[in-house]
C-alpha positions as CSV (number, residue, x, y, z in Angstrom):
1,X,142.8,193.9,356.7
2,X,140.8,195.8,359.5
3,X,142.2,192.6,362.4
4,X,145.4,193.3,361.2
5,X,145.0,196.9,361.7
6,X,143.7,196.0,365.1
7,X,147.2,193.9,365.9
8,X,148.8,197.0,364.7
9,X,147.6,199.0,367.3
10,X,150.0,200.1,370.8
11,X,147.0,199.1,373.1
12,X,146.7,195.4,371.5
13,X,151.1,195.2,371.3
14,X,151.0,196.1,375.3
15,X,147.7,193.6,375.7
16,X,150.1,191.0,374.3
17,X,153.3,191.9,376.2
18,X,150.9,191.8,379.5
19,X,149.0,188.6,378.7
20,X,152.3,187.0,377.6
21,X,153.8,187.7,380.7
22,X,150.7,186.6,382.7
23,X,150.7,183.3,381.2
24,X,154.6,182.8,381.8
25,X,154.1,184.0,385.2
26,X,151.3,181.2,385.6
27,X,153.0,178.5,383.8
28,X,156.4,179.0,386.2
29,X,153.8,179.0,389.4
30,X,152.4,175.5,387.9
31,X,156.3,174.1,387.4
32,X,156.7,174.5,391.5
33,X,158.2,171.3,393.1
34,X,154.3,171.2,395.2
35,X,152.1,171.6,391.8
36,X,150.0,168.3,390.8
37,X,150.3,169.8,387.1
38,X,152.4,167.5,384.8
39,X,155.4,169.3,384.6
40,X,155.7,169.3,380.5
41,X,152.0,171.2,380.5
42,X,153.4,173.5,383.0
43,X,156.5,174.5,380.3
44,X,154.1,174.1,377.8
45,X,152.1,177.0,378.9
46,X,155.0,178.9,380.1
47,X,156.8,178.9,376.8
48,X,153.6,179.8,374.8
49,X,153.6,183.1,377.2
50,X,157.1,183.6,376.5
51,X,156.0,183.4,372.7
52,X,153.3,185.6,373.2
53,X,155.3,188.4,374.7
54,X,158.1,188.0,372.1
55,X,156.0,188.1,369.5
56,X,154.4,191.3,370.9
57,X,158.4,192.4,370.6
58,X,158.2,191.6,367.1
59,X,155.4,193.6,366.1
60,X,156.2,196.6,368.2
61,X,159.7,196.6,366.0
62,X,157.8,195.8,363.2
63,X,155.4,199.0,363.3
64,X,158.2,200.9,364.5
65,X,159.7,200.5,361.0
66,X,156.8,200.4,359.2
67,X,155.1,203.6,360.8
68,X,156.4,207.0,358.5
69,X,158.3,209.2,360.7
């Protein structure tokens, strides 16, 4: 109970929505016409930072109903 009260907090759902962004951002550099990355491990990682970031969406919705007024 005490990680997922660490999850639940608005510094780890902005840690997620930055680290999710940073790895899209990374993955989209590595998907460039110059990279030697294969290109599916280059969408790989940018689709697990655009899964990051959206789930940082989820639980920022989520708490928002959650949390009592």
């Amino acid at each position: 109970m005490q990680l997922l009260d660490l999850l639940l907090q608005r510094e780890a759902i902005i840690g997620f929505a930055i680290g999710g962004a940073i790895i899209s951002t990374i993955g989209s550099y590595l998907l460039r016409k110059n990279s030697t990355t294969n290109p599916n491990t280059a969408r790989f990682i940018m689709r697990t930072g655009y899964a990051i970031s959206w789930a940082s969406v989820g639980i920022f919705i989520a708490v928002g109903f959650l949390s009592g007024w």
